[in-house]
C-alpha positions as CSV (number, residue, x, y, z in Angstrom):
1,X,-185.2,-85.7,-5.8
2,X,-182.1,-87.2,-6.0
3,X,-178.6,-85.5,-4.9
4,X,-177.8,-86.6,-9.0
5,X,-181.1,-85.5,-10.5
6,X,-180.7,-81.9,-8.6
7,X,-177.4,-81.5,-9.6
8,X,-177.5,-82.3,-13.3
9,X,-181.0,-80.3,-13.3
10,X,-179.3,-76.9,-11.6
11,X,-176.0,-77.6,-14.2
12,X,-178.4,-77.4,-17.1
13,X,-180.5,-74.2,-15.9
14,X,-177.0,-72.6,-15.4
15,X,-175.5,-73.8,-18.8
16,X,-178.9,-72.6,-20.4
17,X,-178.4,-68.9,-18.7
18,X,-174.4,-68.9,-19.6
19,X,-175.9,-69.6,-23.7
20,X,-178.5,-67.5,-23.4
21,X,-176.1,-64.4,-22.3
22,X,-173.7,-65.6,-24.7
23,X,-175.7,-66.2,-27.6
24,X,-178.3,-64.0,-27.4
25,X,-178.0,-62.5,-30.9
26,X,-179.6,-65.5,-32.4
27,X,-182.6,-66.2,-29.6
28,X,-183.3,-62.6,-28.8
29,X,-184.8,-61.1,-32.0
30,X,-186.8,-64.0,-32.6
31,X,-188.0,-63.4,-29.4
32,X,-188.7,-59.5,-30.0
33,X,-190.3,-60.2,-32.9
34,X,-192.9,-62.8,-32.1
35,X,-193.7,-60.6,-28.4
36,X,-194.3,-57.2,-30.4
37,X,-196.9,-58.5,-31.9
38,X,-199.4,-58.6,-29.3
39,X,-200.0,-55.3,-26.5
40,X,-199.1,-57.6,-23.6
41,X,-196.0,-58.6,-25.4
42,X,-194.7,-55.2,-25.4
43,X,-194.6,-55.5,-21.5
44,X,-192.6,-58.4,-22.0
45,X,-189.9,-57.6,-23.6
46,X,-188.8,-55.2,-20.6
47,X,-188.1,-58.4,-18.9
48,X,-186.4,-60.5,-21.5
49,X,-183.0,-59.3,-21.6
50,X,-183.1,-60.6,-17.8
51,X,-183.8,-64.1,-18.7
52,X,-180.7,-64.9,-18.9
53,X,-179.8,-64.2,-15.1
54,X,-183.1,-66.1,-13.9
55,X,-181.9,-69.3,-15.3
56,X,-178.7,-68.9,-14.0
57,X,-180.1,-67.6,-10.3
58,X,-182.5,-70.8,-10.3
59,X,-179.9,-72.9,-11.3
60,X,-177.7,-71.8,-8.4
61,X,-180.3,-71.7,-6.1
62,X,-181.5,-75.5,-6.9
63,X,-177.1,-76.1,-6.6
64,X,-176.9,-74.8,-2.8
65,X,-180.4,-76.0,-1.5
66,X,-179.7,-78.7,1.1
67,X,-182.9,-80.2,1.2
């Protein structure tokens, strides 16, 4: 992967994370509503409201990997 490639994919995981935290009155229930539907989906929305942070922790990750 190229130095460019890596660097634009990690700024658009982080800018993805930043709008998800920001915005997420108008991803979030759209979300809930479409995982409560189904059993397994109830386990899942424990772990939405961390989305987010993943985006932005892969994102910086992929930014600081040397390889």
């Amino acid at each position: 992967m190229t130095k460019i490639a890596k660097l634009l994919v990690s700024l658009a995981l982080i800018l993805t994370g930043l709008y998800m935290a920001v915005f997420g009155n108008t991803w979030g229930p759209f979300l809930f509503e479409r995982l409560e539907t189904t059993e397994a989906g109830t386990w899942v929305t424990l772990i939405v409201p961390f989305l987010p942070m993943v985006f932005i922790g892969m994102g910086a990750t992929l930014f600081t990997a040397r390889r």
